[in-house]
C-alpha positions as CSV (number, residue, x, y, z in Angstrom):
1,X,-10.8,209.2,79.1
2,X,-11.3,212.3,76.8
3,X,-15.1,213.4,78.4
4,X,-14.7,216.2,80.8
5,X,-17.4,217.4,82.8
6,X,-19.8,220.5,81.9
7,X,-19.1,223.1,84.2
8,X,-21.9,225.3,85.0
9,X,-19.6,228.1,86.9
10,X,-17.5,228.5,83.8
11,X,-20.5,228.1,81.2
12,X,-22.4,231.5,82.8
13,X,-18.4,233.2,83.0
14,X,-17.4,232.7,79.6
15,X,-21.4,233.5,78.5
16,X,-20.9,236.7,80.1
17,X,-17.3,237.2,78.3
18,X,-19.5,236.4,74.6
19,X,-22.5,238.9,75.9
20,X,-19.9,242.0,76.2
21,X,-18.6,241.6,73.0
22,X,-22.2,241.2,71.1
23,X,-24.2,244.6,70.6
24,X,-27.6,243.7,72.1
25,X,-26.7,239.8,72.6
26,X,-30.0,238.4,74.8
27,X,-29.4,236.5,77.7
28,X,-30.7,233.5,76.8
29,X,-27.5,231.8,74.4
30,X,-26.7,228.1,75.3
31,X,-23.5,226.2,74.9
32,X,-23.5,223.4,72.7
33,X,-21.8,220.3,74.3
34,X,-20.0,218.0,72.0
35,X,-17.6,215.4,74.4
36,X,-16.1,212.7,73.4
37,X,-16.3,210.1,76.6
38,X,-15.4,206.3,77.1
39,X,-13.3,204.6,74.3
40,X,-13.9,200.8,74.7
41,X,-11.1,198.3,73.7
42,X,-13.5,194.8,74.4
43,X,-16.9,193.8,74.4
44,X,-16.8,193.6,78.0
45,X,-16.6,197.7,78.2
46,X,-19.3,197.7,75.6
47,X,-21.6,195.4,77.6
48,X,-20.6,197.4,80.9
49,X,-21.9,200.7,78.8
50,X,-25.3,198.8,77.7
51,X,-25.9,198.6,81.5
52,X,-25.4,201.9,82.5
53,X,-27.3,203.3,79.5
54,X,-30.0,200.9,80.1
55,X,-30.6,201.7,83.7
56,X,-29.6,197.6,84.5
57,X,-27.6,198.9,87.3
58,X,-27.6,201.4,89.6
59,X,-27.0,205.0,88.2
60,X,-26.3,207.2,91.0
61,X,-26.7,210.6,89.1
62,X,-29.7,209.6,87.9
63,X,-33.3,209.5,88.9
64,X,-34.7,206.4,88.8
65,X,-38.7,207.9,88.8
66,X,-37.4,209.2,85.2
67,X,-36.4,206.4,83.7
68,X,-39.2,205.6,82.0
69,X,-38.5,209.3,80.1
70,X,-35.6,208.0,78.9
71,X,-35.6,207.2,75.2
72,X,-34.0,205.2,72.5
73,X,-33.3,206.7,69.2
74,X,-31.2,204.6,67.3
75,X,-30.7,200.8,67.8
76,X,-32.5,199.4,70.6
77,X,-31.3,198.1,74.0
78,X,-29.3,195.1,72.8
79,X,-26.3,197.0,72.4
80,X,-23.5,194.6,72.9
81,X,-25.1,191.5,70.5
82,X,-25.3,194.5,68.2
83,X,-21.6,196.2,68.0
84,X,-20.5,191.9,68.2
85,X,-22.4,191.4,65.0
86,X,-21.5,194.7,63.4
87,X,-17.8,194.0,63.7
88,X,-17.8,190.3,62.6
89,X,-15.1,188.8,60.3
90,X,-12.5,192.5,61.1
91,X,-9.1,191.3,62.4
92,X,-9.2,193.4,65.3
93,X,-5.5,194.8,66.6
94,X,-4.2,194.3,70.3
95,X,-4.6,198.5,70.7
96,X,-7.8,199.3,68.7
97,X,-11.0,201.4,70.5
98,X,-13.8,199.3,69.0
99,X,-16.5,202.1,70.0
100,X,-16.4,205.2,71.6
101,X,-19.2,207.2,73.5
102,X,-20.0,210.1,72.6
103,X,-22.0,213.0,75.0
104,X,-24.4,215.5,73.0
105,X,-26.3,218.2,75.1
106,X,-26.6,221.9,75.4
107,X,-25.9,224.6,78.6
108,X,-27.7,223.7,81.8
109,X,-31.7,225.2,81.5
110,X,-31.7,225.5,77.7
111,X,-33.9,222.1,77.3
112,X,-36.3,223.0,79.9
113,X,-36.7,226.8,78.4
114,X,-38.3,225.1,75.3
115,X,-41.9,225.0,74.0
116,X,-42.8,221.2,73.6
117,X,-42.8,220.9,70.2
118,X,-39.3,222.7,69.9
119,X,-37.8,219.9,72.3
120,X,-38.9,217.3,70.0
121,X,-37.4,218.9,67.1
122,X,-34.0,219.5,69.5
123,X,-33.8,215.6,70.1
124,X,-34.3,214.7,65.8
125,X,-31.5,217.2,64.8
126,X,-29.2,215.7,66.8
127,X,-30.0,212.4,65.2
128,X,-29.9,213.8,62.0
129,X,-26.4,215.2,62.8
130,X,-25.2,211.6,64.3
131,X,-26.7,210.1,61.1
132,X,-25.1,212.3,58.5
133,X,-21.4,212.3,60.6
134,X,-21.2,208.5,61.6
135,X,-24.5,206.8,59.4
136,X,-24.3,203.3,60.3
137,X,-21.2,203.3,62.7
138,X,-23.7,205.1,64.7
139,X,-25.0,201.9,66.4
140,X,-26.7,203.4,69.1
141,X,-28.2,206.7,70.9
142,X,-30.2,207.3,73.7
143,X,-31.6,210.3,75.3
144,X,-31.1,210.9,79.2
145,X,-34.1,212.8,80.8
146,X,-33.4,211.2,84.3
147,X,-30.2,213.2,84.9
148,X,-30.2,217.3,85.8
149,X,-29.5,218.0,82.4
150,X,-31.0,215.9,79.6
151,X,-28.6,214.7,77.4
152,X,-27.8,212.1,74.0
153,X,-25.4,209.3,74.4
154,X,-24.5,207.6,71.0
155,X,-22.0,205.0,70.6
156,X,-19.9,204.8,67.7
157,X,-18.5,202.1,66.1
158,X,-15.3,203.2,64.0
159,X,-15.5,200.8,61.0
160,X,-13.7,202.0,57.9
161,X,-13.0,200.0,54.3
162,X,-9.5,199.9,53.6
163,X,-9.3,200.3,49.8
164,X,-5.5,199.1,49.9
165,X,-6.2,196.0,51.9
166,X,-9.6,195.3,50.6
167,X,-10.8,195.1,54.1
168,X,-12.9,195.9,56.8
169,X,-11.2,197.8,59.6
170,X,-11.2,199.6,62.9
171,X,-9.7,203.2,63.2
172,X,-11.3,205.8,65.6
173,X,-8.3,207.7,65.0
174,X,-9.8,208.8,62.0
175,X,-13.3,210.1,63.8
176,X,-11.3,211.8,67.2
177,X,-7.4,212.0,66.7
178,X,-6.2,215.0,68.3
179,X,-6.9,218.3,69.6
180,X,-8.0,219.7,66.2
181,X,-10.0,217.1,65.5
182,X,-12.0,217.7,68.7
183,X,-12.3,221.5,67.7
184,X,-13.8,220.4,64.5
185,X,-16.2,218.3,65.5
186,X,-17.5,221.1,68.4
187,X,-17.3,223.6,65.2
188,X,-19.6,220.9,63.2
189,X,-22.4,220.3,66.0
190,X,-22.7,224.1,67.0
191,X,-23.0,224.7,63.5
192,X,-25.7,222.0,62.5
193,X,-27.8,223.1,65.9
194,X,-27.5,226.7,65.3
195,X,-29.4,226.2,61.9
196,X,-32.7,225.4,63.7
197,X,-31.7,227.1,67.8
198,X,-30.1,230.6,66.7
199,X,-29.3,231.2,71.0
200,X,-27.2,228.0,70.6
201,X,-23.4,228.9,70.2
202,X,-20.4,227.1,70.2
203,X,-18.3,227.4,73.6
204,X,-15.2,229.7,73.3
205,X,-12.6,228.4,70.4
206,X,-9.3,227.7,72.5
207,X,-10.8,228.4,76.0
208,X,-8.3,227.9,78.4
209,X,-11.4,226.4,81.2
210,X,-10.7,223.6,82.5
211,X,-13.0,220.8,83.6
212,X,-13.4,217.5,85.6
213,X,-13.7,214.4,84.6
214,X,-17.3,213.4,84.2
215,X,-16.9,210.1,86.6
216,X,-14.7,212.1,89.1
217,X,-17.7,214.8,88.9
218,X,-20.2,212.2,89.8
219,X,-18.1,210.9,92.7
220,X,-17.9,214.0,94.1
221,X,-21.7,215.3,93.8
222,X,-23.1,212.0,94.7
223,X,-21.0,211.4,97.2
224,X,-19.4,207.9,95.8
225,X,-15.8,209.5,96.5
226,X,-14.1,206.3,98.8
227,X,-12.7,207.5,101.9
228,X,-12.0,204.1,103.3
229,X,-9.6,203.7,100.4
230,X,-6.7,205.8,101.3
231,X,-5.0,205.6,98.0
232,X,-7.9,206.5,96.0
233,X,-8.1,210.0,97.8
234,X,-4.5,210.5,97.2
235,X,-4.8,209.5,93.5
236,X,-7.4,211.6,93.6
237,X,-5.4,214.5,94.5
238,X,-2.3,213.9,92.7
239,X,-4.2,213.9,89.5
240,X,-5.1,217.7,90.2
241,X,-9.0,216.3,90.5
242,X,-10.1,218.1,93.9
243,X,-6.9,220.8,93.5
244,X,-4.7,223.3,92.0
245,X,-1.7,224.2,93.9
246,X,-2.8,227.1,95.6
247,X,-4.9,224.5,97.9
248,X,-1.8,223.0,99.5
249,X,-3.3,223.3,102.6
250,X,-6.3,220.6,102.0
251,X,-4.1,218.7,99.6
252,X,-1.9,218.2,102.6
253,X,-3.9,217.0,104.6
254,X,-5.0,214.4,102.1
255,X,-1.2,213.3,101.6
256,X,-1.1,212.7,105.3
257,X,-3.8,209.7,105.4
258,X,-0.9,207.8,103.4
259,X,2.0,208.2,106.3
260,X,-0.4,207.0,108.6
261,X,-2.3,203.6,109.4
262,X,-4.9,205.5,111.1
263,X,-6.2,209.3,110.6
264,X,-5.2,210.2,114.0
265,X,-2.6,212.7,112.8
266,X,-4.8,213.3,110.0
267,X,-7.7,214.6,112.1
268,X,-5.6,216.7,114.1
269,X,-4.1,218.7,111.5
270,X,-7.9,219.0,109.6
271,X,-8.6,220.5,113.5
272,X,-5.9,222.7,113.1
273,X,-7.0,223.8,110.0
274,X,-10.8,224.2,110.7
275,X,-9.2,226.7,113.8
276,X,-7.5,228.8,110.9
277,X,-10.8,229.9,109.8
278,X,-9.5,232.2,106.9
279,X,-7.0,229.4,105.3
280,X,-10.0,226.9,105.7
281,X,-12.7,229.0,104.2
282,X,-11.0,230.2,101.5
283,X,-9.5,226.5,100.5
284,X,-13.2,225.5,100.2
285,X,-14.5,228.9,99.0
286,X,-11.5,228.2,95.9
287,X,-12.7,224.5,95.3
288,X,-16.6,225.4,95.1
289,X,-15.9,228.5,92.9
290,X,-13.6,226.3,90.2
291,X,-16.1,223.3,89.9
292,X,-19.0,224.6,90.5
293,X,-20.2,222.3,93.6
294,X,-21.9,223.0,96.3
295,X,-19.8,223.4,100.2
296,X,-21.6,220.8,101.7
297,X,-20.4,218.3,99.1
298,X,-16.9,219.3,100.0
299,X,-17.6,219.8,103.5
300,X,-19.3,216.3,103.6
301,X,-15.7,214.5,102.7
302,X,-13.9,216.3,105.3
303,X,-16.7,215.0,107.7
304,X,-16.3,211.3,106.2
305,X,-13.0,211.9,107.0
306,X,-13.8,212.5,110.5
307,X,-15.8,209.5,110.9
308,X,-13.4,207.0,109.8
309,X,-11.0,208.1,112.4
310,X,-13.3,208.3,115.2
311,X,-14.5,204.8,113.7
312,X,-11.3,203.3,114.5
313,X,-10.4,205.2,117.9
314,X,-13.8,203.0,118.8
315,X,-12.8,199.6,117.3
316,X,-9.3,200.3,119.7
């Protein structure tokens, strides 16, 4: 999955790094957000996307007394029966992304900072922009206003003639192949959004930040992170989601649940650990300062930790 998460934490660092080099630069410029999320090999994936866009299952990040803010803007809600149709008669190949999702938004408070009538015209020139990039492989967008930060989602369908074959045919390599691709797209949005929202700037050309996944983000802040599965914590951690390796020290810990059958050890050591208040603080301090969460989150899966071993010294 290409979507990372928008990290608040490094939006108001490298904001400040763009504010020093502009003579009077005001405080108010937003990050445009361009991310390419979910590419969907089957119709399955798409119809598992209709539901989440559609609120027909449980959203955990979202608000369900918002929904009814939410909005469609292109298509409507029978997105599956739609992309099926679209894509009828094209020989489709074993390895082909028949859609891809696409997240458009700006830095966390900009929507909320504008007048009414601005926010109206914020929402049609990103469907302008989705229209004039994508025009009819654009099958579908929706706006978010049940989530912190209200967002577009639009799924594209990459359908293409092929002039040679004289055929119909399915290449999203030609809409998001590679890194420079990417930087041209961000380049295009920031560009078309500045026109009408001059404190809205692209995000730094090259930046180094790094970000988290948007569904390992959501695990974390809402809590959905499964501590009864072993292996999904260590996977977790091996994939460099919850640390760098200057957190050994919690990462260890986590590596231990996977030598044991229970957390006995495990708890022990996390003891040990909590006793070294400097180490412990500062491996937290580290984890809330690079993603931007809150302690208590990360507290909150050392506790669940806890529980499952105390769990099972009660079941003995």
């Amino acid at each position: 999955m290409y979507q990372k998460n928008y990290s608040i934490e490094e939006d108001k660092r490298l904001l400040e790094k763009y504010n020093k080099k502009v003579t009077g630069a005001r405080t108010d410029k937003y990050f445009c957000v361009f991310r390419v999320g979910k590419k969907m090999k089957d119709l399955g994936q798409v119809q598992a996307f209709e539901k989440h866009m559609e609120r027909e299952m449980e959203v955990y990040n979202a608000d369900p007394t918002k929904k009814d803010k939410n909005r469609i803007l292109i298509g409507n809600k029978n997105i599956t029966e739609n992309v099926k149709r679209y894509i009828y008669g094209i020989k489709i190949r074993s390895n082909a992304n028949i859609a891809a999702d696409l997240v458009l938004t700006a830095g966390n408070g900009f929507y909320s900072s504008l007048p009414v009538q601005e926010k109206e015209i914020w929402i049609q020139e990103n469907i302008k922009f989705l229209k004039e990039n994508f025009g009819d492989n654009c099958i579908y967008a929706t706006l978010h206003m049940d989530e912190t930060t209200p967002h577009l989602h639009a799924l594209i369908v990459p359908k293409f003639y092929n002039k040679d074959n004289k055929r119909y045919e399915l290449s999203s390599n030609k809409y998001f192949d590679g890194i420079e691709k990417m930087r041209t797209w961000q380049d295009k949005y920031s560009n078309h959004m500045n026109k009408k929202f001059s404190n809205l700037i692209r995000g730094v050309r090259g930046s180094k930040a790094k970000h988290m996944d948007i569904k390992t983000y959501y695990s974390l802040i809402t809590k959905k992170l499964d501590l009864m599965d072993d292996r999904q914590v260590i996977a977790y951690a091996q994939r460099n989601y919850l640390l760098e390796k200057r957190l050994k020290a919690l990462e260890y810990t986590l590596i231990e649940i996977e030598k044991n059958e229970d957390t006995k050890d495990l708890v022990e050591k996390i003891n040990k650990l909590d006793r070294n208040n400097k180490v412990y603080k500062e491996t937290i301090r580290t984890i809330t300062k690079k993603y931007g969460l809150k302690e208590k989150d990360i507290l909150d899966i050392v506790t669940k930790i806890q529980n499952k071993s105390n769990k099972n010294e009660r079941q003995r």
